[in-house]
N, CA, C and O of each residue as an XYZ file, in Angstrom:
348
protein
N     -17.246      8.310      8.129
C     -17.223      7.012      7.497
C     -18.300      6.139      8.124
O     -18.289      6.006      9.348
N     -19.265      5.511      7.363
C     -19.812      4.572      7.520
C     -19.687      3.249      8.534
O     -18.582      2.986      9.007
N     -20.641      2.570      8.799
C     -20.288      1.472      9.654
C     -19.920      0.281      8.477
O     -19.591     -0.881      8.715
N     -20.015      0.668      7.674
C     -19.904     -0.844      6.209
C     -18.507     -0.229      5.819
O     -17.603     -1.065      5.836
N     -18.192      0.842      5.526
C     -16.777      1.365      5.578
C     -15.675      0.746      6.525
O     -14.609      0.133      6.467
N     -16.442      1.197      7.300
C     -15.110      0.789      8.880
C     -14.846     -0.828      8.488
O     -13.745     -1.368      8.590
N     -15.979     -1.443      8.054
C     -15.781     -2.578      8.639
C     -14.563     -3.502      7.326
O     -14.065     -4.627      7.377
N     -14.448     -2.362      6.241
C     -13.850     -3.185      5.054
C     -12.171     -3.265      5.085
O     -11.398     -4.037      4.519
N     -11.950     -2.156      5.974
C     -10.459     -2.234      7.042
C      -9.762     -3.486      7.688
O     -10.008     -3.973      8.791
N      -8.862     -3.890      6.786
C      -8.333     -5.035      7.529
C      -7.080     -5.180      7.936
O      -6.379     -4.284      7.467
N      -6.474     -5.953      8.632
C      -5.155     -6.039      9.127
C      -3.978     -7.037      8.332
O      -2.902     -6.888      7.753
N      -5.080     -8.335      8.764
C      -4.342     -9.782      7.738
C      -4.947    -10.001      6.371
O      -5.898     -9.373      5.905
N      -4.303    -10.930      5.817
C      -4.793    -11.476      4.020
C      -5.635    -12.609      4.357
O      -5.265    -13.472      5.153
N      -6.677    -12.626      3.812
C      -7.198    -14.277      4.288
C      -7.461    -14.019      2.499
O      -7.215    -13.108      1.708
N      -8.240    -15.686      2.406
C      -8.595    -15.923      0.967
C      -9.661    -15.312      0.294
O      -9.802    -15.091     -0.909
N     -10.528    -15.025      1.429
C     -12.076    -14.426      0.412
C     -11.964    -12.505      0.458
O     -12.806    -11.608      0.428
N     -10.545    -12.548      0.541
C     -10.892    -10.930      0.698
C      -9.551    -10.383     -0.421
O      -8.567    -11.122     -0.456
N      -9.542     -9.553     -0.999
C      -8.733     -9.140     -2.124
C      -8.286     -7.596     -2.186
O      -8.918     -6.816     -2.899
N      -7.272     -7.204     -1.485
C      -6.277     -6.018     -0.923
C      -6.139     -5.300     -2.252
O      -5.703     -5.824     -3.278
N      -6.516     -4.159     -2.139
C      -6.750     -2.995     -3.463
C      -5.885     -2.310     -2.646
O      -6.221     -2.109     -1.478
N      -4.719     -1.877     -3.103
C      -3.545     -0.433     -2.972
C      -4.367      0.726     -2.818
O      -5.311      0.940     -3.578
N      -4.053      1.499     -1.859
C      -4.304      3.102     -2.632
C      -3.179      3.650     -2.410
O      -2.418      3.806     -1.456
N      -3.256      4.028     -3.983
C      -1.693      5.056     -4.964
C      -1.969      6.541     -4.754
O      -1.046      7.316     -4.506
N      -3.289      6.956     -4.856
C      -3.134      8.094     -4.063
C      -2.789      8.772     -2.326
O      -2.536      9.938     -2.020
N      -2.891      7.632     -1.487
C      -2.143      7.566     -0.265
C      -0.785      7.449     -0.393
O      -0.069      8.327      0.087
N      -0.278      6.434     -1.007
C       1.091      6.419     -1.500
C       1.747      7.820     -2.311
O       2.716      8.526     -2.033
N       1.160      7.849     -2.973
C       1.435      9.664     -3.734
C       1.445     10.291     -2.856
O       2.573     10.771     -2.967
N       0.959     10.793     -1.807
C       0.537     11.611     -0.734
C       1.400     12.131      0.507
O       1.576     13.248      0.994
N       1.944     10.628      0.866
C       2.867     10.193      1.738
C       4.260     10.688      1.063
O       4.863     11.680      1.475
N       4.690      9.906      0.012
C       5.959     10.051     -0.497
C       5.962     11.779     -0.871
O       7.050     12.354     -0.840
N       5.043     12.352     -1.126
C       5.370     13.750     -1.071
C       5.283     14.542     -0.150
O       5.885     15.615     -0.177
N       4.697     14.259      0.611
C       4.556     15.267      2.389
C       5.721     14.862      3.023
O       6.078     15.425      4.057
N       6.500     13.750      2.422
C       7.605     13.139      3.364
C       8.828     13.751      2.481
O       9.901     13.775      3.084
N       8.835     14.152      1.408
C      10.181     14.646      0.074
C      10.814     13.550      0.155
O      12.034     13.592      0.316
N      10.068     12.184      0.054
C      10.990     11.100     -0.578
C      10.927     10.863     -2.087
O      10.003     11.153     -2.846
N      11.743     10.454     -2.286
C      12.242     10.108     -3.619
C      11.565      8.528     -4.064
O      11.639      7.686     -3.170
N      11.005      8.145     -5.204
C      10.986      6.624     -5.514
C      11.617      5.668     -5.291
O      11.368      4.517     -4.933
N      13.007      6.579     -5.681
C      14.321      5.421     -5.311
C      14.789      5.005     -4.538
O      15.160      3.831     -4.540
N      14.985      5.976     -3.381
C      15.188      5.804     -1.981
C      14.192      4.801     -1.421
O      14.716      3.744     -1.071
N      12.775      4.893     -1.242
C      11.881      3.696     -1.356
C      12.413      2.472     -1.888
O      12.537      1.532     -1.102
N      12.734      2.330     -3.035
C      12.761      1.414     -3.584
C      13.627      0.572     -3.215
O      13.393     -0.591     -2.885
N      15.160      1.351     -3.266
C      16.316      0.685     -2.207
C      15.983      0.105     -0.733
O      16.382     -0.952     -0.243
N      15.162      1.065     -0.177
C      15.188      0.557      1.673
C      14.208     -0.548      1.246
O      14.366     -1.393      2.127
N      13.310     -1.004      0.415
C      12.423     -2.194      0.628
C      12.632     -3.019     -0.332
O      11.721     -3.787     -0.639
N      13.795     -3.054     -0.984
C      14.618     -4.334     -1.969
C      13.889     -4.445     -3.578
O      14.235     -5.184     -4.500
N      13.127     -3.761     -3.554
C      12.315     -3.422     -5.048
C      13.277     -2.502     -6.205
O      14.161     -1.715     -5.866
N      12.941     -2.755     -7.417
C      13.237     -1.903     -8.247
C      12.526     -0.567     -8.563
O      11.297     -0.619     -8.615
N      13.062      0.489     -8.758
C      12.163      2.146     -9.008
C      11.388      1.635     -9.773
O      10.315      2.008     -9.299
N      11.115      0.931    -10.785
C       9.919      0.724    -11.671
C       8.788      0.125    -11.064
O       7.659      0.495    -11.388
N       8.969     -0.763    -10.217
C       8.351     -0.984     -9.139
C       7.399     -0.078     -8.497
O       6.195      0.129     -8.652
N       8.587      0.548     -7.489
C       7.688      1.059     -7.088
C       6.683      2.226     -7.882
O       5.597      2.487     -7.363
N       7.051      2.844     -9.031
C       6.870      3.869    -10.420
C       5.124      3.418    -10.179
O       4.113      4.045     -9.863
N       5.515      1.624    -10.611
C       4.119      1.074    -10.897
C       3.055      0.931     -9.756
O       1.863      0.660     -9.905
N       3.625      1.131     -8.760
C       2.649      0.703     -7.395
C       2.015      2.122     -7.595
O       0.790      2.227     -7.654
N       2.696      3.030     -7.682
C       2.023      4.647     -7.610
C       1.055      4.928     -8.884
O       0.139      5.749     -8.843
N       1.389      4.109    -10.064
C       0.948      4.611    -11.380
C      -0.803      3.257    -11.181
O      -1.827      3.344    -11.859
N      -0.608      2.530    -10.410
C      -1.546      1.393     -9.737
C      -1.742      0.731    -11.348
O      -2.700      0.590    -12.108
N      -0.137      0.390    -11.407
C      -0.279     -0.382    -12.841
C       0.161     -2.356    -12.204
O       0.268     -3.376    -12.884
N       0.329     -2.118    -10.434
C       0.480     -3.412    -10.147
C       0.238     -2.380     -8.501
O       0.061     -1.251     -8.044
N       0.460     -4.317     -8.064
C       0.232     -3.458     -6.017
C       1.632     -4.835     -5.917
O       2.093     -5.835     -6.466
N       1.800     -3.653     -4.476
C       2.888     -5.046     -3.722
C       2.141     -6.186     -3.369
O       0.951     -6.501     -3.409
N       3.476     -6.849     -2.918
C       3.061     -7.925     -2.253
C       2.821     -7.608     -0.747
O       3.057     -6.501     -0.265
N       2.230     -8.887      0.107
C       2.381     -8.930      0.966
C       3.371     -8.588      2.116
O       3.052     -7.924      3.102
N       4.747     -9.171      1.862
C       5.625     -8.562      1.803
C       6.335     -7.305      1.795
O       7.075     -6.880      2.682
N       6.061     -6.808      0.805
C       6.767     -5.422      0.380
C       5.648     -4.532      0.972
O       5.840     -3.348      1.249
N       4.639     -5.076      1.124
C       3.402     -4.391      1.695
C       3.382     -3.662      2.947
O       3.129     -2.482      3.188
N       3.890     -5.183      4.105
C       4.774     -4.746      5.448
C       5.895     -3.607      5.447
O       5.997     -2.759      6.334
N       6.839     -3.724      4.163
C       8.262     -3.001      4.178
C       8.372     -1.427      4.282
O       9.116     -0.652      4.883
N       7.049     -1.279      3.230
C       6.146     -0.410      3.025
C       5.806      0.326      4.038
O       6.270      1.460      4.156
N       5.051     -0.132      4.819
C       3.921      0.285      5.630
C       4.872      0.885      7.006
O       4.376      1.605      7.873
N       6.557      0.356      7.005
C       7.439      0.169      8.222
C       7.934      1.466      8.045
O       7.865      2.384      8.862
N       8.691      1.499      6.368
C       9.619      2.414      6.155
C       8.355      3.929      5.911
O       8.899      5.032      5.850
N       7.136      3.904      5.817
C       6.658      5.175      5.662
C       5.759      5.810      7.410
O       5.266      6.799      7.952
N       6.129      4.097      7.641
C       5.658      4.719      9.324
C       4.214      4.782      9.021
O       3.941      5.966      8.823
N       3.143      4.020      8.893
C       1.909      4.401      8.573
C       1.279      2.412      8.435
O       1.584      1.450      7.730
N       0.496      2.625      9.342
C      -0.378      1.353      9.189
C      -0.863      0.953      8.119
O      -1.370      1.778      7.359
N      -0.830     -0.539      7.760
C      -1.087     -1.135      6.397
C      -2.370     -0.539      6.069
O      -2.635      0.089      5.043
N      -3.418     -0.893      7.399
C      -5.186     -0.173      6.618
C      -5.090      1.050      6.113
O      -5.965      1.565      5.417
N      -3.365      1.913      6.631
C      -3.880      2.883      5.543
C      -3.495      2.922      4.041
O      -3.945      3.697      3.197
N      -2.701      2.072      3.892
C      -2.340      2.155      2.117
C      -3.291      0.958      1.342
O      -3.343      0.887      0.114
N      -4.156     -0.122      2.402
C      -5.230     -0.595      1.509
C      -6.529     -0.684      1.942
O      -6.847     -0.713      3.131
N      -7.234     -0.724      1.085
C      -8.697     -0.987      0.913
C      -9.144     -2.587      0.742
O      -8.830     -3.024     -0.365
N      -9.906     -3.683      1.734
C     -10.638     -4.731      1.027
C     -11.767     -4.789      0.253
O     -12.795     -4.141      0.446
N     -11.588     -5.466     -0.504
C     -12.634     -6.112     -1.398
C     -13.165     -7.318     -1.423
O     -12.674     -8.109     -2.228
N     -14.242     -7.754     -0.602
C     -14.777     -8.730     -0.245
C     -15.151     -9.635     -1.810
O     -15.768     -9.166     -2.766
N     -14.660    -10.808     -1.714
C     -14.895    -11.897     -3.102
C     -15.283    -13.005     -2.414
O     -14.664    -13.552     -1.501
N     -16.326    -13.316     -2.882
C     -17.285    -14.761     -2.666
C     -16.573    -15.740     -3.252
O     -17.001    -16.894     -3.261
């Protein structure tokens, strides 16, 4: 990985930067782990369609659910997102 790569890795939300999901990490995880959607969905207070949609990247979590996320799969937030720097 690149040094412009590394650097698009972030921890917190600020305003000029815009948190892109990756659903194929999420796909990835939930299957190397034999979890279920639902089970997800229950331990982090979301509905299965929910989460359906976070995987189908027809929406992303929140901030929030982002953390819940990141707790219950055991895996640091930089790895389920990508920034996108916005002027």
């Amino acid at each position: 990985m690149g040094k412009s790569e590394q650097s698009t890795y972030i921890f917190t939300f600020t305003r000029r930067q815009t948190l892109i999901f990756i659903k194929d990490m999420l796909k990835e995880i939930i299957k190397s782990r034999g979890m279920k959607q639902t089970f997800i969905a229950q331990k982090i207070g979301v509905s299965v369609v929910t989460v359906s949609n976070w995987v189908q990247e027809k929406s992303s979590p929140s901030e929030k659910h982002l953390k819940k996320l990141s707790e219950l799969l055991q895996v640091p937030i930089k790895d389920l997102v990508r920034s996108k720097f916005t002027t």
